[in-house]
N, C-alpha and C positions, 0 to 999 in steps of 0.2 A: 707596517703595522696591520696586524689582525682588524678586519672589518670589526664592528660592534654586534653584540649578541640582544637577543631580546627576554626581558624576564620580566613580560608586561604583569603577572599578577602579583608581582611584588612593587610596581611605579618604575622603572627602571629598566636600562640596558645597558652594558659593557665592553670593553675592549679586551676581548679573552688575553690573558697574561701566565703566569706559571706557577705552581699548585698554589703558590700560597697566599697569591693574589693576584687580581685582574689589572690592569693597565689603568683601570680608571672606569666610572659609572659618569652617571647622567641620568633624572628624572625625564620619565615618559609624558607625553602632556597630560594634563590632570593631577599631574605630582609635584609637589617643591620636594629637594632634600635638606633637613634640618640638621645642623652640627652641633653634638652636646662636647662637652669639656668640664673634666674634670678637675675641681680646684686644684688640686694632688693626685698625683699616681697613683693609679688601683690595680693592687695585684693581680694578677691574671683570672686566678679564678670566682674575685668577690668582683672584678671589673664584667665578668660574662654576665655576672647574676646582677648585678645593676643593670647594665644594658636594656636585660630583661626584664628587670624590673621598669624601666622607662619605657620600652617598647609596650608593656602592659598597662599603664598609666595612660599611654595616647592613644589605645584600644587598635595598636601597630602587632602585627605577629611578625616572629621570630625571624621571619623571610625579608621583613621590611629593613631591618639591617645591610645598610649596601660600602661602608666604608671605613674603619679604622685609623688610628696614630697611636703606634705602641711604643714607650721607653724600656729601654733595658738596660743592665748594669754594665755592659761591657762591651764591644764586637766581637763579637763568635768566629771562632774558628768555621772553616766551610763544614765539617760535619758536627760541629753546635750546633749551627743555625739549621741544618737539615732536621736536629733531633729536636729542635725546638718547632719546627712549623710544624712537624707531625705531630706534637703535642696539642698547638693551635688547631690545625686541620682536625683535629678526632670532635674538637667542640661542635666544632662548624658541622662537622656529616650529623652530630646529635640533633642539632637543631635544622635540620633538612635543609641546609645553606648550597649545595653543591649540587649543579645542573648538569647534566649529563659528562658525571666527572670533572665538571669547569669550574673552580671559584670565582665567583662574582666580585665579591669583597674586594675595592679598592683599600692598599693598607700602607702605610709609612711606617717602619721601628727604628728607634735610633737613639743613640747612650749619649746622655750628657756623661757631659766631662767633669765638671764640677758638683758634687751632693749628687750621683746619679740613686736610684733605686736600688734597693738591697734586692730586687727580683724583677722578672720582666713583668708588665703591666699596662692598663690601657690609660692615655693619655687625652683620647677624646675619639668620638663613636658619630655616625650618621647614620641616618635613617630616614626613610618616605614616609609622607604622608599624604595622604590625596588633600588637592589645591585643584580646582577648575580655571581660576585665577591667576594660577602661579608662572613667574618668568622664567625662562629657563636656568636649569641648576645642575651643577657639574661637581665631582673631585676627581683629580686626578694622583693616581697611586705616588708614590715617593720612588725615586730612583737614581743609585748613582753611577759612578763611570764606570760599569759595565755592562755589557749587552749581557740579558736576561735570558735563559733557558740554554746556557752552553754545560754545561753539567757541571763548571765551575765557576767561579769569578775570577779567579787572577789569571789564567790565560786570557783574560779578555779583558782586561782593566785596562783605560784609557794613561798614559804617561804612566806605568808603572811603577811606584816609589817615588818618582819624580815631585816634589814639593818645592820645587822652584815657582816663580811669579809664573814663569810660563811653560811649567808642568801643570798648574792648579787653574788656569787659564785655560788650557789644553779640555782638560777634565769637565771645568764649567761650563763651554761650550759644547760639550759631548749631553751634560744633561739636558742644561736648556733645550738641545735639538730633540730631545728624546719629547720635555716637556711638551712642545711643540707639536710634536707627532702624536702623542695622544690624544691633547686634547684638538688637533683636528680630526682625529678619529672619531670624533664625542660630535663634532661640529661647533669646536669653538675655538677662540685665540684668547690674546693675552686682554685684549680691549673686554673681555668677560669677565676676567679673573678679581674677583674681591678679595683675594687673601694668595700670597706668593711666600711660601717659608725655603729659606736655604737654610742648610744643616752641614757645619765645619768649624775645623777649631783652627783653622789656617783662617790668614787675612784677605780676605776679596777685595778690599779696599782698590788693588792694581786693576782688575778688571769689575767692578761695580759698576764704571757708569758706562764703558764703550762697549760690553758682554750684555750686562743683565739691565741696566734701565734705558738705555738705547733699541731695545729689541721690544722694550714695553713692558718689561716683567715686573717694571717698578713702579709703575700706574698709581698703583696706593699703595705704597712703600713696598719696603722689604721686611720681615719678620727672618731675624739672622738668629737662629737657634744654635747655642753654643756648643755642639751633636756632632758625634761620628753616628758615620753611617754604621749599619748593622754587622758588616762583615769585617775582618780584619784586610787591611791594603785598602779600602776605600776608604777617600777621603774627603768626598764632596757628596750632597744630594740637598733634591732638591723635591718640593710637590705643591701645587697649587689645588685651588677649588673656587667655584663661583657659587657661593650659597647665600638668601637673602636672610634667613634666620638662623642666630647663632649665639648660645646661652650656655653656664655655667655651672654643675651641679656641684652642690656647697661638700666640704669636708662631711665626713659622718665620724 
């Protein structure tokens, strides 16, 4: 794992990751990061102009944005999901989000199964705010069983099609270790994490307690989001974060 980058005028540093997101952020001291969520899904492009609008509210610029959760309707094909992050990515260069060609932005997307969204959309947003105060605060990006920046996903998918107990075992072991490595990149473990979401519509139940609450990821439970991953062949992911403030912005 990529040492961590510094983007102190924004509260924050990262774990360089691949265009379309960073590996995972972390408040600089003097900074907490705040988690908003949205009652409901917001479409992409009224989800950016809220953002902004909130970022403007807590007298935050547009740079202070350091972390996403997007739903979409479906998993994408691997040149979907490429035509869709260059859609994401074009917002991001607008709002002068991109450091020396790096994205900062840690991001998680991923499709319910059930009532998904008629379009991709933001799910829930973080951002700094200066805190002299504040304990330290992490997210870390969403990721599932493939290694990231191979120029595809399915040559590198952990048990391949495999959806047996211990093809999806295989798989959840592959992310949590990923989990892991980021957030020691970040300087933190699971004894940080206030919030652990896994995203599958297969059963964990076989591997729950001797994989993921044994290891600590279940500290204060588990949030089992009923999501595929974003791309088609994955079928696990996972993403934490340690943040002390975390608030709801109503339907409009």
């Amino acid at each position: 794992m990529s040492s961590t980058r510094l983007a102190a005028d924004r509260g924050f540093r990262y774990v360089p990751g691949v265009y379309q997101y960073s590996a995972g952020v972390a408040a600089e001291p003097g900074f907490r990061i705040e988690r908003v969520r949205f009652a409901e899904p917001v479409p992409m492009a009224a989800g950016f102009a809220r953002i902004a609008e909130a970022l403007a509210a807590a007298g935050r610029p547009k740079t202070a944005f350091c972390a996403c959760e997007l739903r979409s309707p479906a998993p994408f094909t691997e040149q979907g999901f490429a035509d869709f992050n260059k859609i994401y990515g074009g917002v991001l260069t607008e709002w002068g989000i991109f450091l020396d060609g790096a994205n900062p932005i840690a991001r998680s997307n991923v499709c319910p199964e059930v009532d998904p969204p008629s379009e991709p959309g933001f799910h829930a947003f973080c951002y700094t705010v200066p805190d002299e105060g504040a304990a330290p605060s992490f997210v870390v990006a969403g990721s599932g069983e493939s290694t990231e920046g191979k120029g595809n996903y399915r040559d590198h998918t952990v048990a391949l099609g495999d959806l047996s107990p211990e093809g999806l075992r295989k798989k959840a072991r592959f992310v949590l270790g990923e989990m892991e490595r980021r957030m020691t990149a970040l300087g933190f473990g699971w004894r940080d994490a206030t919030g652990v979401q896994a995203y599958t519509v297969h059963d964990l139940h076989p591997f729950l307690a001797d994989e993921i609450v044994a290891r600590g990821a279940g500290r204060h439970g588990l949030t089992w989001q009923f999501c595929r991953p974003p791309v088609q062949d994955l079928e696990f992911e996972m993403d934490c974060r340690g943040v002390s403030v975390e608030r709801v912005l109503p339907v409009r």
